[in-house]
C-alpha positions as CSV (number, residue, x, y, z in Angstrom):
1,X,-20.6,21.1,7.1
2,X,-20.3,20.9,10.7
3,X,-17.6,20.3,13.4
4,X,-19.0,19.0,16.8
5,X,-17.8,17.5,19.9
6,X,-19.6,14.9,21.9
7,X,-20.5,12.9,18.4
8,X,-23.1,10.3,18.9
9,X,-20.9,7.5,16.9
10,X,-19.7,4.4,18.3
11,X,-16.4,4.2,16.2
12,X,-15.5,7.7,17.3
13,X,-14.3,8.7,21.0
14,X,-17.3,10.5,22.4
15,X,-14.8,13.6,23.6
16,X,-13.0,14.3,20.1
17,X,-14.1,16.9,17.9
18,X,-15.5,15.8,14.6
19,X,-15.0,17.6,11.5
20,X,-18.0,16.0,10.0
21,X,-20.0,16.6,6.2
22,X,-23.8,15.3,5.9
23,X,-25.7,14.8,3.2
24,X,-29.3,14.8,4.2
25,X,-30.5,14.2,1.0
26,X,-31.3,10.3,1.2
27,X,-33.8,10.0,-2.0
28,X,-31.2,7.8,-4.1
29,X,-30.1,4.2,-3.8
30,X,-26.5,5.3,-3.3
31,X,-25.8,8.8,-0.8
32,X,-22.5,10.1,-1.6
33,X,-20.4,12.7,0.3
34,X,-17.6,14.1,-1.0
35,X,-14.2,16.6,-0.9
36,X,-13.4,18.1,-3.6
37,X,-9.5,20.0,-4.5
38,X,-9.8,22.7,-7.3
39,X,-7.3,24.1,-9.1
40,X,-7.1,27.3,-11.0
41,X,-5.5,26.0,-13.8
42,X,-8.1,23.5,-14.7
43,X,-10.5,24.7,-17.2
44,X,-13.7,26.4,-16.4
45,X,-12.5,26.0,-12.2
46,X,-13.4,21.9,-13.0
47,X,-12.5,19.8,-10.4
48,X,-9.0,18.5,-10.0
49,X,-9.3,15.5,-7.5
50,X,-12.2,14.2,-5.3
51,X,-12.3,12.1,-2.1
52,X,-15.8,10.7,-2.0
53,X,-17.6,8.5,0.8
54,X,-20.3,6.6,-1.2
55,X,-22.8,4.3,0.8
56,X,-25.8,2.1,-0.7
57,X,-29.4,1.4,0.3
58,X,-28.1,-1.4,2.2
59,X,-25.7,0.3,4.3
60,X,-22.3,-0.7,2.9
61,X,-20.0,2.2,2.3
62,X,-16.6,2.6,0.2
63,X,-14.3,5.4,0.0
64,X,-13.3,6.6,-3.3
65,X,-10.4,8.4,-4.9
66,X,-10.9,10.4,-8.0
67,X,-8.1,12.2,-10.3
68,X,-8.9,14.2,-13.2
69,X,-6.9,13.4,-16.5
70,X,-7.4,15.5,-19.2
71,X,-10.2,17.6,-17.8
72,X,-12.4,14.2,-17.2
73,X,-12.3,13.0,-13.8
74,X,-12.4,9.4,-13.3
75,X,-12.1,6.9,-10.1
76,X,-8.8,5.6,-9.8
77,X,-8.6,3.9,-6.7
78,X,-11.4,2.5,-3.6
79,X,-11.4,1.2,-0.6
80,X,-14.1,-0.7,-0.3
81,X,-17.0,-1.9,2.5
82,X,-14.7,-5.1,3.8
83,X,-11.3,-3.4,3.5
84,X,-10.2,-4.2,0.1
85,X,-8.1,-1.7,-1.2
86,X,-8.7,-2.0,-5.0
87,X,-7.0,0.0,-7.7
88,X,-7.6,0.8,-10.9
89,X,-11.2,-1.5,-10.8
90,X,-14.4,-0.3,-8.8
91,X,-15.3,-4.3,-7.8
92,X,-12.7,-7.2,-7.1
93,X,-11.9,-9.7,-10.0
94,X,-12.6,-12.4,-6.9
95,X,-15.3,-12.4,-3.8
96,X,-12.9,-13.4,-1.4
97,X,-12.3,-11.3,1.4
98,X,-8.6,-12.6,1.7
99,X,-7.4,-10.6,-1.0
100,X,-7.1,-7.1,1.1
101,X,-5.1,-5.6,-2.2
102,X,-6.1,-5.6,-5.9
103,X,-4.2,-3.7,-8.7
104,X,-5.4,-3.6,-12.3
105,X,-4.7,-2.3,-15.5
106,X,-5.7,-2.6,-19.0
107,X,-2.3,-3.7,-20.0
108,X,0.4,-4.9,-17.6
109,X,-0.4,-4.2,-13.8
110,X,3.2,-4.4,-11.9
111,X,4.8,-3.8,-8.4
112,X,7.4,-1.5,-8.7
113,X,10.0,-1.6,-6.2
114,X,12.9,1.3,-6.3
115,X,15.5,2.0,-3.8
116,X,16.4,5.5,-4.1
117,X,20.4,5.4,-3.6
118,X,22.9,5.8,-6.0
119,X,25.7,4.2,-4.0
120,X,24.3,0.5,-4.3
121,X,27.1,-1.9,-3.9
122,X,27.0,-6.1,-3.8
123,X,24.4,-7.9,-2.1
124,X,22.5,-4.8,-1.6
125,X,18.6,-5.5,-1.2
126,X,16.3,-3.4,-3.9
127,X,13.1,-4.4,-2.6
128,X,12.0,-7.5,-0.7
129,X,8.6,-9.4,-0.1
130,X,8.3,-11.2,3.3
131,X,6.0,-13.0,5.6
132,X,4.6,-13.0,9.2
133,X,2.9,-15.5,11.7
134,X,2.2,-14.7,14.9
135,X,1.1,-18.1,16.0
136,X,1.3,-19.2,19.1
137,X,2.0,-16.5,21.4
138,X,0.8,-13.4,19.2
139,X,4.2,-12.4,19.1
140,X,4.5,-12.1,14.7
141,X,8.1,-13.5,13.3
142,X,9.5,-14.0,10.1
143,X,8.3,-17.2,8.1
144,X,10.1,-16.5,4.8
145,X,10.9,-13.4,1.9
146,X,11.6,-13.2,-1.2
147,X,14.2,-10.3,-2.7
148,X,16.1,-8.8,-5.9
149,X,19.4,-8.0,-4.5
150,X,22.5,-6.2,-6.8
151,X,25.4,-8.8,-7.7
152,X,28.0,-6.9,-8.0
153,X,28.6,-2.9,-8.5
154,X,26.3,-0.8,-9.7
155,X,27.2,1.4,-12.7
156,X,24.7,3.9,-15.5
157,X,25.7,1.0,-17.6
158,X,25.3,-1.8,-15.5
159,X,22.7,-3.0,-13.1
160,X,23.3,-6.8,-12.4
161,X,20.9,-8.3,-9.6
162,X,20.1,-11.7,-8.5
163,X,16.7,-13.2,-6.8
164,X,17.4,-14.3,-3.1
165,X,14.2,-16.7,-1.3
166,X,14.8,-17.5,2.4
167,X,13.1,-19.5,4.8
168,X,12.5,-20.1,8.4
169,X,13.4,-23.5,9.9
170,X,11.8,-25.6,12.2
171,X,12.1,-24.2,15.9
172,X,13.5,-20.7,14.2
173,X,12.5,-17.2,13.9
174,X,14.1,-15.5,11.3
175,X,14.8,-16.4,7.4
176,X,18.0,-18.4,6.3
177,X,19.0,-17.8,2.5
178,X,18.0,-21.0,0.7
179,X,17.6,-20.8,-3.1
180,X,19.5,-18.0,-5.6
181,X,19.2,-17.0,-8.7
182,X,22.3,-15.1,-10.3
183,X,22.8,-12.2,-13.0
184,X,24.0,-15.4,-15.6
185,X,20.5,-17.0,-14.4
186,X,22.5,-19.4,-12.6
187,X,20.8,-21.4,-9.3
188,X,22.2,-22.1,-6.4
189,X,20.4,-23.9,-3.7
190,X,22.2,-23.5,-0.5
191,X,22.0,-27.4,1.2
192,X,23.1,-27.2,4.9
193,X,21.5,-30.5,5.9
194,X,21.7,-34.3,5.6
195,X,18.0,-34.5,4.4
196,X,18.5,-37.4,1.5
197,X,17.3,-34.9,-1.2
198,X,18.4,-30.9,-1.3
199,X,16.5,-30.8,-4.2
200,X,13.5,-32.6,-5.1
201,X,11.2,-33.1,-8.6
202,X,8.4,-35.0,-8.6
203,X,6.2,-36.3,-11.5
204,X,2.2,-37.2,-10.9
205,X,2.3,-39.7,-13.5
206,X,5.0,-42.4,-15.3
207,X,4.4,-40.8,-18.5
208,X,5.3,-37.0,-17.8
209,X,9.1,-36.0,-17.3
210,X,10.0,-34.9,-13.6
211,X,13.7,-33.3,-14.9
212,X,15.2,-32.6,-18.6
213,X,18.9,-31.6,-19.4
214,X,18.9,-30.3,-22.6
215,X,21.7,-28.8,-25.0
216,X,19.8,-27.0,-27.9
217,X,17.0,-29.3,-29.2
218,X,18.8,-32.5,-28.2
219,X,18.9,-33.8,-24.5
220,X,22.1,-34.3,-22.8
């Protein structure tokens, strides 16, 4: 373990001082440096959670998160040599390096959103996806989001919300609500132009059905 000042790293500001740990054993194809939290109520002083740097022979390193569960520690989340953060997996399902985030589970892997607040009224936002694009003048604005807002009141009994999508419009910079789906799964699709279709389906082939109205098993 050493702290130092003056350290000889290019990512670091020369001046700072480095808490820094080194493993000088180098013998392995993978040299791994770790932190590791004990608690006394863990059996036999084991290990409770580890924070471990891991690098391979080829110079890649990842930094790895480890919990224990049930006295048996195990890796539950990384963040890898190109800046994926990956959770629950050690290696991403796909090689691309767009996908910066990667949850998995051995059943269901979700996103949940929860907005702490027990005074949620109408039209209130839950949680909300959006998207950014700083083309051309690096300046990043709004492009178009996606949210689960509450229609109507909130009770213990009764949580009603709806799915809002909005989207920016040409020579814009913020989101207009365009397309909602209700509590009664109704859909509303907000037309405030004179385009000749507000809503559009298309088919790629004479045989397949673009649109079907249908009451029970018989079509309208």
């Amino acid at each position: 373990l050493q702290v130092t000042e003056n350290f000889t790293d290019s990512f670091v500001n020369p001046t700072d001082a480095v808490l820094r740990i080194k493993n000088a054993n180098n013998s392995g194809t993978t040299t791994q440096t770790s932190i590791a939290f004990t608690s006394s109520t863990t059996s036999s002083g084991a290990d409770s959670a580890i924070v471990s740097q891991a690098e391979n022979a080829s110079g890649n390193s990842s930094l790895q998160f480890w919990t224990d569960t049930s006295n048996g520690m195990s890796e539950k989340a990384r963040i890898d040599s190109s800046g994926r953060l990956l959770v629950g997996t050690t290696s991403p399902a796909v090689s691309s390096l767009n996908a910066n985030l990667e949850v998995r589970n051995t059943s269901v892997p979700e996103f949940i959103f929860s907005r702490n607040d027990t005074t949620i009224a109408d039209n209130n936002c839950l949680g909300r996806l959006r998207w950014y694009g700083n083309d051309d003048d690096g300046t990043y604005e709004e492009v178009a989001r996606f949210g689960g807002h509450a229609d109507g009141s909130h009770t213990s009994t009764s949580k009603p919300g709806k799915l809002l999508f909005g989207t920016t419009a040409p020579s814009a910079t913020s989101p207009t609500d365009r397309f909602l789906i209700d509590s009664l799964g109704r859909i509303d699709q907000f037309a405030t132009n004179d385009a000749a279709f507000d809503i559009h389906f298309a088919q790629t082939a004479a045989s397949e059905i673009a649109f079907r109205v249908r009451s029970g098993a018989a079509d309208l």
